[in-house]
DRENTORKOL-3810 file (N, C-alpha, C; in nm, 4 decimals):
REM DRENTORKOL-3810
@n.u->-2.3027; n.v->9.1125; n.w->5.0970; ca.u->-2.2730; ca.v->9.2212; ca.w->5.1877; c.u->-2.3246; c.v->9.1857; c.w->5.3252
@n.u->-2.2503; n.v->9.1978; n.w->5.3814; ca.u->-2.2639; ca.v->9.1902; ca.w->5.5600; c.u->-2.2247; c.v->9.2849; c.w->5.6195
@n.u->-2.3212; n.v->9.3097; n.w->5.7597; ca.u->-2.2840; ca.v->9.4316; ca.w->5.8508; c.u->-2.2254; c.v->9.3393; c.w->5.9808
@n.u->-2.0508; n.v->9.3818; n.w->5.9952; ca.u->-2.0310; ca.v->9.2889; ca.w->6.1056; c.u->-1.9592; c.v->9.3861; c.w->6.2421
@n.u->-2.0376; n.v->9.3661; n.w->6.3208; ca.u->-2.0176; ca.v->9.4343; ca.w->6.4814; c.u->-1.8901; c.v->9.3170; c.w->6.5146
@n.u->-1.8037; n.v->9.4242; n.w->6.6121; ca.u->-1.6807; ca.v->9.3147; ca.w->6.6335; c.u->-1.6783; c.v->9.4053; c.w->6.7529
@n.u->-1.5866; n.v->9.3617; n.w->6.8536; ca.u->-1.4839; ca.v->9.4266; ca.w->7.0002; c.u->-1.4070; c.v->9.4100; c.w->6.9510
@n.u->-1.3443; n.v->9.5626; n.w->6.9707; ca.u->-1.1961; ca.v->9.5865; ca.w->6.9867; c.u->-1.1711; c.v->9.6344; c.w->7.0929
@n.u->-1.1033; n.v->9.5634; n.w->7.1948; ca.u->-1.0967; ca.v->9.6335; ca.w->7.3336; c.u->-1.2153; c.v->9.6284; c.w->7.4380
@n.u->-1.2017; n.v->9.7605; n.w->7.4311; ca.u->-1.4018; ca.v->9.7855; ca.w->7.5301; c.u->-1.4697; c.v->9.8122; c.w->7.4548
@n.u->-1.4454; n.v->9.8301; n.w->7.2897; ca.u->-1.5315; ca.v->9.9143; ca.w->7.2102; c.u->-1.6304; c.v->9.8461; c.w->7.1043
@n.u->-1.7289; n.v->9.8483; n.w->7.1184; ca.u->-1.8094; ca.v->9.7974; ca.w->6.9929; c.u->-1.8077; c.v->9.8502; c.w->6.8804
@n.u->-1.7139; n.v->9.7912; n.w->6.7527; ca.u->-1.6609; ca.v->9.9119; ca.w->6.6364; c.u->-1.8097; c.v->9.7898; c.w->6.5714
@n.u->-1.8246; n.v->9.8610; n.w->6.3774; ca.u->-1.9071; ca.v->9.7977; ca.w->6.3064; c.u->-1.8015; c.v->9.8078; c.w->6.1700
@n.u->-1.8070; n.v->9.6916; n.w->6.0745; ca.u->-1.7280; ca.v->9.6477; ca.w->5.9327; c.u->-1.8619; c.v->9.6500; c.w->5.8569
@n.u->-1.8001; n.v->9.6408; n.w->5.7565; ca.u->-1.8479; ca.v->9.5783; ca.w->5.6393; c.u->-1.7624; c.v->9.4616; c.w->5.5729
@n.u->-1.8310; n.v->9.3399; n.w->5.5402; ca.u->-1.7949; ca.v->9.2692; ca.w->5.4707; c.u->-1.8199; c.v->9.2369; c.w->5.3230
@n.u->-1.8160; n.v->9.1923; n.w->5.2072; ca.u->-1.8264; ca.v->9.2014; ca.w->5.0896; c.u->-1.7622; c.v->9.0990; c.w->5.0605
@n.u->-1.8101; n.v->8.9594; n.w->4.9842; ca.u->-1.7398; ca.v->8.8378; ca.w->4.9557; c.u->-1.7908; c.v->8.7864; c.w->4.7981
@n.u->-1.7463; n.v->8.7742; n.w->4.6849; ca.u->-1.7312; ca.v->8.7215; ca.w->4.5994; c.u->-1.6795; c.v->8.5890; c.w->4.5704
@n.u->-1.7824; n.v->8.4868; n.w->4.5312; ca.u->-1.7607; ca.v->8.3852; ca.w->4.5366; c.u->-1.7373; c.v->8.3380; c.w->4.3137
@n.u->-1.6252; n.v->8.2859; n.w->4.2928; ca.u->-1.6231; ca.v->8.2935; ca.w->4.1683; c.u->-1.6986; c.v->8.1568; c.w->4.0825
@n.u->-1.7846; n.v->8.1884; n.w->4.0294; ca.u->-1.8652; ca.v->8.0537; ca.w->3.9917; c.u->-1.8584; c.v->7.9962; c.w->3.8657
@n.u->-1.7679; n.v->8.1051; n.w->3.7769; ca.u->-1.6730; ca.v->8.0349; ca.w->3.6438; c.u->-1.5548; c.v->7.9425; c.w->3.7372
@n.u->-1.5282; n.v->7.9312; n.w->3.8182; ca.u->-1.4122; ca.v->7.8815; ca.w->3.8248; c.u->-1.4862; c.v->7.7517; c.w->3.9685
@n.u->-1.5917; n.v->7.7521; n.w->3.9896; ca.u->-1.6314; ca.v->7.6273; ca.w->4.0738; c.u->-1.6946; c.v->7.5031; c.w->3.9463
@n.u->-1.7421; n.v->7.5494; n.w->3.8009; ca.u->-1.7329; ca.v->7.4546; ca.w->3.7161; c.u->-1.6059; c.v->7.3981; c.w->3.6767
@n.u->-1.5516; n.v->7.4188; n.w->3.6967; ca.u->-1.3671; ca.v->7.4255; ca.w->3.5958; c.u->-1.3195; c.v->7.3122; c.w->3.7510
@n.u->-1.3665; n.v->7.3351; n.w->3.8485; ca.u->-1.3193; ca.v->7.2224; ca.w->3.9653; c.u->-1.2808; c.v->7.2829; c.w->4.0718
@n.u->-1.2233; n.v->7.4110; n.w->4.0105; ca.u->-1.1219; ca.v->7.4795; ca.w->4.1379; c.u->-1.2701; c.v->7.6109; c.w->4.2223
@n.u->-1.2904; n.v->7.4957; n.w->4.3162; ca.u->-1.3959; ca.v->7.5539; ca.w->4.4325; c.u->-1.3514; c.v->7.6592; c.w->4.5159
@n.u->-1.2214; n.v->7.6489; n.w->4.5596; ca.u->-1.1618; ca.v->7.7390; ca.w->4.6969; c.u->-1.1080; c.v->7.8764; c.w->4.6161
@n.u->-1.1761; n.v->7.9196; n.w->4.5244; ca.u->-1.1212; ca.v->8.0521; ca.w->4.5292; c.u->-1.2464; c.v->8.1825; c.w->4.5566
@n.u->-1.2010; n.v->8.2683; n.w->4.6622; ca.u->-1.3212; ca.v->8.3664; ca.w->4.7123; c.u->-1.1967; c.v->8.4834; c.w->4.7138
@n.u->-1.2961; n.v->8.6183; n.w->4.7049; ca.u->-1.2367; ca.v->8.7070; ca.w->4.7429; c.u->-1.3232; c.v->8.8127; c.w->4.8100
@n.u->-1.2656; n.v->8.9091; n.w->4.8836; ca.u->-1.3191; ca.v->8.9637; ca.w->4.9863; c.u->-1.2738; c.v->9.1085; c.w->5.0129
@n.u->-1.3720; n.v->9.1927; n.w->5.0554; ca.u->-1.3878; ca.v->9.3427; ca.w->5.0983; c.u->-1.4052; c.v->9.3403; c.w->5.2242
@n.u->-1.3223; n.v->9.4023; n.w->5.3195; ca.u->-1.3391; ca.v->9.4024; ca.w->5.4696; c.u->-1.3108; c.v->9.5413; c.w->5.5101
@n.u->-1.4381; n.v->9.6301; n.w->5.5458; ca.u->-1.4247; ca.v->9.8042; ca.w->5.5993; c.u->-1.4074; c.v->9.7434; c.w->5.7305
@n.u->-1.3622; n.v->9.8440; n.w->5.7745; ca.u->-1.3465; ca.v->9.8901; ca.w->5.9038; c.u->-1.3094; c.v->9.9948; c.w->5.9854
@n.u->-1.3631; n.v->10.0426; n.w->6.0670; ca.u->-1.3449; ca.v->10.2155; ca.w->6.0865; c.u->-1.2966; c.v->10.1422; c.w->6.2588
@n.u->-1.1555; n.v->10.1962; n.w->6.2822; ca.u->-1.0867; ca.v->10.2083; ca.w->6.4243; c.u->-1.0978; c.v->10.3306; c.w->6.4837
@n.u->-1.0905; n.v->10.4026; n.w->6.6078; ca.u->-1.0828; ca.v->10.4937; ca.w->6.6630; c.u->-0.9341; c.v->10.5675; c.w->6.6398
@n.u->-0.8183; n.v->10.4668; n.w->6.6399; ca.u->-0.6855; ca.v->10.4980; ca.w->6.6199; c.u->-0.6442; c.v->10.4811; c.w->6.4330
@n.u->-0.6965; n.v->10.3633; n.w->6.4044; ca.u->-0.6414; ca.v->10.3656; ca.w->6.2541; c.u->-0.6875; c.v->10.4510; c.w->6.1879
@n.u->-0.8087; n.v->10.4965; n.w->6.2110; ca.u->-0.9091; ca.v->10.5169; ca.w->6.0971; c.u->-0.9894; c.v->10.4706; c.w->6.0302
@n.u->-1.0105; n.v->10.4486; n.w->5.9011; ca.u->-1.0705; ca.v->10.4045; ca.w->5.8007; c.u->-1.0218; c.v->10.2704; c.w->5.7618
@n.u->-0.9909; n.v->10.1342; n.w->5.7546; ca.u->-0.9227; ca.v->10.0428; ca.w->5.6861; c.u->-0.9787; c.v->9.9879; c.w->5.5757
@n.u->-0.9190; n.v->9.9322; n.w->5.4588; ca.u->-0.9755; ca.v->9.8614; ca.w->5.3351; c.u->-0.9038; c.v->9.7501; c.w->5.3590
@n.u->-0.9718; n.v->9.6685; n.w->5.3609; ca.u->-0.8355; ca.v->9.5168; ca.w->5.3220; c.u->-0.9285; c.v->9.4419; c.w->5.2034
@n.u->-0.8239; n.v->9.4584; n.w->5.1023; ca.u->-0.9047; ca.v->9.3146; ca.w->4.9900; c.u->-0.7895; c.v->9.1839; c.w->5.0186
@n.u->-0.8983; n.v->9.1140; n.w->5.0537; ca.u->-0.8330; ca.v->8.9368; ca.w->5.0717; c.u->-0.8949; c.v->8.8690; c.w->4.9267
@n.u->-0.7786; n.v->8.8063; n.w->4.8799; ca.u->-0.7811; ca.v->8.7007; ca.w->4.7729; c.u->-0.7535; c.v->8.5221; c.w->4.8204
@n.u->-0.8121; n.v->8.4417; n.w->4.7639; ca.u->-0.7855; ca.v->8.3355; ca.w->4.8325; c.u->-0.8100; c.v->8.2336; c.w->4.7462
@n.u->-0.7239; n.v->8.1512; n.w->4.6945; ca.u->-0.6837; ca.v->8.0760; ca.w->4.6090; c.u->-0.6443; c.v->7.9438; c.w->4.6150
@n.u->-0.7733; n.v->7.8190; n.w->4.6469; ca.u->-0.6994; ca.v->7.6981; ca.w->4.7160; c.u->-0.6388; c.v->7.7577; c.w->4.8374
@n.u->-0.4797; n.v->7.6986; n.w->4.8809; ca.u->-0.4118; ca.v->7.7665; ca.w->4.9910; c.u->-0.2933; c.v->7.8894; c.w->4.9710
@n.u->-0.3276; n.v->7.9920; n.w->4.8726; ca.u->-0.2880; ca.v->8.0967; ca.w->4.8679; c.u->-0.3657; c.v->8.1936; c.w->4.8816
@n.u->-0.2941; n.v->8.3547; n.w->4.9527; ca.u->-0.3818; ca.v->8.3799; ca.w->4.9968; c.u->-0.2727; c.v->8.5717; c.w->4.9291
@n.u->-0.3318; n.v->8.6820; n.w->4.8946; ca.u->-0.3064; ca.v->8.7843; ca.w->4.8928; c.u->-0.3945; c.v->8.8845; c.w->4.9340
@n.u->-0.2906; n.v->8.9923; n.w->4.9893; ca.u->-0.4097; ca.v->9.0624; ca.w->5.0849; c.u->-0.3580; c.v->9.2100; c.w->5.1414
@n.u->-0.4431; n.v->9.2759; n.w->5.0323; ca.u->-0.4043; ca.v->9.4678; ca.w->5.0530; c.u->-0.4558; c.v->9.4882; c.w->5.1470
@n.u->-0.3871; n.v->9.5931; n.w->5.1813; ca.u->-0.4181; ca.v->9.6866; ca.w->5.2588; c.u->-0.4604; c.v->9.8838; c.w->5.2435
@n.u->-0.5668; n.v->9.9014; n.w->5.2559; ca.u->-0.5765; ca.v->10.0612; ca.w->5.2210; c.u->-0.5893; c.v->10.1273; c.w->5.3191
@n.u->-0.5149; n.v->10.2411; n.w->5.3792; ca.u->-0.4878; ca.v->10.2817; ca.w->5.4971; c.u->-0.5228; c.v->10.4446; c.w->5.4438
@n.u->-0.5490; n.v->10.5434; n.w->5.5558; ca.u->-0.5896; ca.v->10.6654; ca.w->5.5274; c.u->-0.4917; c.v->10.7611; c.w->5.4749
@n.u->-0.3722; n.v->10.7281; n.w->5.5449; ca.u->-0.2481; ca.v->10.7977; ca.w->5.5196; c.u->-0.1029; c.v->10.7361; c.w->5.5725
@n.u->0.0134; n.v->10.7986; n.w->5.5205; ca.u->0.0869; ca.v->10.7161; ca.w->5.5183; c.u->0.1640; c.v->10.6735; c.w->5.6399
@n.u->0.1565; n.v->10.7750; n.w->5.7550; ca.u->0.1430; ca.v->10.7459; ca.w->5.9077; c.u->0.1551; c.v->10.6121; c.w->5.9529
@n.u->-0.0688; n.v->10.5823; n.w->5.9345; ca.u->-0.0950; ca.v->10.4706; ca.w->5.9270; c.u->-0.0429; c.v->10.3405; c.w->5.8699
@n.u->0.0224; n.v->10.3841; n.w->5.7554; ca.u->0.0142; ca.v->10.2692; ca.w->5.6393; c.u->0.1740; c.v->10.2070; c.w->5.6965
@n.u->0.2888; n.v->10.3558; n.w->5.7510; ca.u->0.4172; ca.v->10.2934; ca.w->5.8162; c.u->0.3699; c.v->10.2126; c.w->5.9163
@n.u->0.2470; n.v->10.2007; n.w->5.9864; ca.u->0.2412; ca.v->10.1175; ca.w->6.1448; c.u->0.2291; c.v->10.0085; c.w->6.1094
@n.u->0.1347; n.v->9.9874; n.w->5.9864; ca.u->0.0559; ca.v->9.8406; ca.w->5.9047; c.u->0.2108; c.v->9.7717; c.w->5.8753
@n.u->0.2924; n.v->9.8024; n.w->5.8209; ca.u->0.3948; ca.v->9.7669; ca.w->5.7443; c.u->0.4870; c.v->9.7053; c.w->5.8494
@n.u->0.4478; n.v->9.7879; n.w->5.9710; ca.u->0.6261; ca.v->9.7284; ca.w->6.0768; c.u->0.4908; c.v->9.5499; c.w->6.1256
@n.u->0.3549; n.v->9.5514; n.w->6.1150; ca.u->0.2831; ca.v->9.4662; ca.w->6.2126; c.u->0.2854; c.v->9.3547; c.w->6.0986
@n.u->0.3305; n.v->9.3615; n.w->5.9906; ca.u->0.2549; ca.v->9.3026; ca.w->5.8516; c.u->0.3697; c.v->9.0981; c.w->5.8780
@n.u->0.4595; n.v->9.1344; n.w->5.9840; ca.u->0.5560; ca.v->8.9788; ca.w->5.9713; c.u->0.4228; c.v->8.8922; c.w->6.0648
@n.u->0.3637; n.v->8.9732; n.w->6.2022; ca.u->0.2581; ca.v->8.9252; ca.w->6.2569; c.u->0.1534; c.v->8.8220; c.w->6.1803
@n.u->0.0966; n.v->8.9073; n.w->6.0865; ca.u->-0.0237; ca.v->8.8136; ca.w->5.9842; c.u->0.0686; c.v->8.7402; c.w->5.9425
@n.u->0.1529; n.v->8.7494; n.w->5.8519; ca.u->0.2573; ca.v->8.6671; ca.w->5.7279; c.u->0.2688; c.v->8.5530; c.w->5.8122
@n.u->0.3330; n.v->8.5490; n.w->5.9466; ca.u->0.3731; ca.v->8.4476; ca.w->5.9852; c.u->0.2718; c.v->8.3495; c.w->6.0677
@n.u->0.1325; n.v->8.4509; n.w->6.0961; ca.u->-0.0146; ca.v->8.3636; ca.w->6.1688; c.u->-0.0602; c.v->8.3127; c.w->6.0199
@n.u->-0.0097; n.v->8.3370; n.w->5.8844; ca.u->-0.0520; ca.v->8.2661; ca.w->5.8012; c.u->-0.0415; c.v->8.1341; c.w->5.7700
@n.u->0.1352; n.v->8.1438; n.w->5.7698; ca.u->0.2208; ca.v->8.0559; ca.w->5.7336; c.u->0.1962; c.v->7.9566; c.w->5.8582
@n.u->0.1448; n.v->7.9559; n.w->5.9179; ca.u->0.1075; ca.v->7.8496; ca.w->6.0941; c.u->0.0032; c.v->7.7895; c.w->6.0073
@n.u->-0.0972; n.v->7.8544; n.w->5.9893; ca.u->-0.2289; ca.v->7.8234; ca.w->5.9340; c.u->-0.1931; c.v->7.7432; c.w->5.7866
@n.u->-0.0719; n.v->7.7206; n.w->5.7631; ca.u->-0.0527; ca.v->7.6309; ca.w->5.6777; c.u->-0.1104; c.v->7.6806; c.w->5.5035
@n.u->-0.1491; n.v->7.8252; n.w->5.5155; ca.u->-0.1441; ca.v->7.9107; ca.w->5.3874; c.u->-0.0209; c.v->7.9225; c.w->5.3136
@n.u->0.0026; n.v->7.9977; n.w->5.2468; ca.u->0.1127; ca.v->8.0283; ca.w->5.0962; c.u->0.0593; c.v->8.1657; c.w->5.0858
@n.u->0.1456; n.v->8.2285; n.w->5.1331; ca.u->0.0939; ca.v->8.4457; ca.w->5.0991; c.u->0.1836; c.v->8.3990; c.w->4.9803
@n.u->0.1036; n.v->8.4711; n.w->4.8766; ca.u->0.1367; ca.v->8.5427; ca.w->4.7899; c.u->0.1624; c.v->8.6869; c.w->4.7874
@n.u->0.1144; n.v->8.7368; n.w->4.8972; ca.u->0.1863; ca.v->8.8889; ca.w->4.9360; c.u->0.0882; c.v->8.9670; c.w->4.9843
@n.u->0.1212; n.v->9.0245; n.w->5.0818; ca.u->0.1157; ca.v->9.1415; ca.w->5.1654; c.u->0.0885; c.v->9.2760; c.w->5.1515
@n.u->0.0137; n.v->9.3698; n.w->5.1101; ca.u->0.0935; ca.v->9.5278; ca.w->5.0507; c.u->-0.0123; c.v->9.5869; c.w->5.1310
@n.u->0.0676; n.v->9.7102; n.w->5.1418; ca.u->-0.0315; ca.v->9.8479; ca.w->5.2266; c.u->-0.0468; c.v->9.9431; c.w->5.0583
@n.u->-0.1002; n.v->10.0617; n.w->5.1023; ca.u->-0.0980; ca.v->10.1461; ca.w->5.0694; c.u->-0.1643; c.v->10.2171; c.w->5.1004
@n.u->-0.1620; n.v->10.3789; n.w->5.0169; ca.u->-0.2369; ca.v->10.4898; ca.w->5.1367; c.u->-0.3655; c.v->10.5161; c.w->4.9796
@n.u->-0.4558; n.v->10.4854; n.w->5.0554; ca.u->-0.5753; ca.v->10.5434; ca.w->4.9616; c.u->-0.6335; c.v->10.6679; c.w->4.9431
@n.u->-0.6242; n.v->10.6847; n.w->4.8381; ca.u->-0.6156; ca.v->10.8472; ca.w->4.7841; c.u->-0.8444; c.v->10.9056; c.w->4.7725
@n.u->-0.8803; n.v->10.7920; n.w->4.7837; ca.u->-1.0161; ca.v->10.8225; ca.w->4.7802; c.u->-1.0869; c.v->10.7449; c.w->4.8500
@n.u->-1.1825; n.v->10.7645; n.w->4.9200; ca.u->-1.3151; ca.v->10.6565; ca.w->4.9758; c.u->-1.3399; c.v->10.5286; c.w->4.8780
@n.u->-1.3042; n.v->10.4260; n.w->4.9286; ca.u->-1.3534; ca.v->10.3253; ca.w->4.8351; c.u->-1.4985; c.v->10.2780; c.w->4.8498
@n.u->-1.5833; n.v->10.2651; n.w->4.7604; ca.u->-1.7085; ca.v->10.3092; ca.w->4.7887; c.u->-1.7634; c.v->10.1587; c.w->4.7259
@n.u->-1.7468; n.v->10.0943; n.w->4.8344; ca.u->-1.8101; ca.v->9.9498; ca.w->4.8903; c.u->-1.7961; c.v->9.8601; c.w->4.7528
@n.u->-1.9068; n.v->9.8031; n.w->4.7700; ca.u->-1.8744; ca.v->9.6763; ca.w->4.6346; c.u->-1.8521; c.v->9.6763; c.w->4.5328
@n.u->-1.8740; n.v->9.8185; n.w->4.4307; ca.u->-1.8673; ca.v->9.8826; ca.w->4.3118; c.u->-1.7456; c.v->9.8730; c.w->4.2515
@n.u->-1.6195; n.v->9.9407; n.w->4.3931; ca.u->-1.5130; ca.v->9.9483; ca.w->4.3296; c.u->-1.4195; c.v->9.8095; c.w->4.4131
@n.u->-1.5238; n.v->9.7388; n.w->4.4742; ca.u->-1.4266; ca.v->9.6000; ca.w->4.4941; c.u->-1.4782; c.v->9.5252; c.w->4.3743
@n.u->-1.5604; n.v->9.5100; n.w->4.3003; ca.u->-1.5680; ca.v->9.4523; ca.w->4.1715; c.u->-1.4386; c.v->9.5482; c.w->4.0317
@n.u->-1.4746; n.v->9.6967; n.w->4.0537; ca.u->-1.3525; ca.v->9.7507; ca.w->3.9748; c.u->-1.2184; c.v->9.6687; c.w->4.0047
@n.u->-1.1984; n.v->9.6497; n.w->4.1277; ca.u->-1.0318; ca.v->9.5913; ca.w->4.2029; c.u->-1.0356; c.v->9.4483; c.w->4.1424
@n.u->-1.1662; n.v->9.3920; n.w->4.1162; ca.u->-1.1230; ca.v->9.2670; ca.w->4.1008; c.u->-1.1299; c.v->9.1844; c.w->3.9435
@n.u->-1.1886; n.v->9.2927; n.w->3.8453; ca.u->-1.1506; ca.v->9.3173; ca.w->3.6973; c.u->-1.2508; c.v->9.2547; c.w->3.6379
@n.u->-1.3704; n.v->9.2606; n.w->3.7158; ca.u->-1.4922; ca.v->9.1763; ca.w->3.6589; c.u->-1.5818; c.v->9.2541; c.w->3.5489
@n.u->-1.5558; n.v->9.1521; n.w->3.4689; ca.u->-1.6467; ca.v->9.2502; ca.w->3.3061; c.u->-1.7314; c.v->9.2674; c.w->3.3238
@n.u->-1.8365; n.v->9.1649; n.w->3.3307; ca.u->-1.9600; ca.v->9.1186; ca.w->3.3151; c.u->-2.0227; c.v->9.0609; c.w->3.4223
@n.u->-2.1307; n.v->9.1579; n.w->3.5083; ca.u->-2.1822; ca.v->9.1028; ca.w->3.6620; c.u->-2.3122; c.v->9.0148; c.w->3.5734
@n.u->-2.4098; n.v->8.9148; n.w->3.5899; ca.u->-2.4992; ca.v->8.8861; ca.w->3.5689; c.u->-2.5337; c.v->8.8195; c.w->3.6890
@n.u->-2.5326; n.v->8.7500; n.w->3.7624; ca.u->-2.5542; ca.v->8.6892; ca.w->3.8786; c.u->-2.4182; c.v->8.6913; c.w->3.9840
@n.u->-2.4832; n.v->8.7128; n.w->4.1149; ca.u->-2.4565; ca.v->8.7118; ca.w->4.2545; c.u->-2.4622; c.v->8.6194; c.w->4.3505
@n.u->-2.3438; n.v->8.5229; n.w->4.3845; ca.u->-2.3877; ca.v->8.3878; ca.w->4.5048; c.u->-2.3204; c.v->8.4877; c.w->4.6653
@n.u->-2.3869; n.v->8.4863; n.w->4.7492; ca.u->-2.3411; ca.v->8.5455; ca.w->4.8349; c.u->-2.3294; c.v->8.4361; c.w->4.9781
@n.u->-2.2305; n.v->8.3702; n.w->5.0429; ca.u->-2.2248; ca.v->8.3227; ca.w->5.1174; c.u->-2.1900; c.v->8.3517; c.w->5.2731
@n.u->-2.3440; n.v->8.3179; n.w->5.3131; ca.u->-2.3675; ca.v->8.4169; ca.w->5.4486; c.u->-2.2758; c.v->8.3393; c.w->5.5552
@n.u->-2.2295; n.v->8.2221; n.w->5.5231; ca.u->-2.1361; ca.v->8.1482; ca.w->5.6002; c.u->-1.9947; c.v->8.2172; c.w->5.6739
@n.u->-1.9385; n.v->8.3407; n.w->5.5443; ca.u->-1.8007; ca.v->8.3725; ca.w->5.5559; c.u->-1.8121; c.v->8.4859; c.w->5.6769
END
């Protein structure tokens, strides 16, 4: 978990970050897979959730928006990322909004999202 201050504009907004690093799958060989919780509270969006998945060079990546307003604006901007992906020489596996019906309440239910049985140990890489 990280607290990350960013500019947007003139404004000093604050995120949260949340990164899962999978360590059954760095024995097995395949190192590059992480996944990720990114809050963010905008003055105009609102509230944002994005879970990023990242897989070698694939990459999938929700979106949870407050309402569906929001979630139509995400959707017309969504060729923007797809195609700053596809530069970056990634493979989307896909894109999706949706409108979140409850507070997602930080790492708890990004481990629910990400179908993990059994927590016993935590690698947290302050790098990302």
């Amino acid at each position: 978990f990280m607290q990350l201050p960013f500019l947007f504009g003139d404004k000093v907004l604050n995120g949260a970050l949340f990164v899962l690093n999978n360590k059954k799958k760095e024995k097995d060989g395949t190192k590059d897979d992480v996944s990720a919780l990114l809050q963010l509270d905008f003055a105009t969006l609102g509230h944002l959730d994005t879970f990023i998945r990242k897989e070698n060079q694939k990459v999938q990546i929700d979106f949870y928006a407050e309402d569906s307003t929001k979630e139509k604006w995400l959707k017309e901007k969504l060729y923007l990322l797809h195609n700053s992906l596809l530069d970056k020489s990634y493979q989307v596996a896909a894109i999706q909004t949706f409108v979140k019906k409850d507070k997602i309440n930080g790492f708890s239910d990004f481990l629910a999202n990400e179908q993990v049985k059994k927590v016993s140990r935590f690698s947290f890489d302050m790098r990302a």
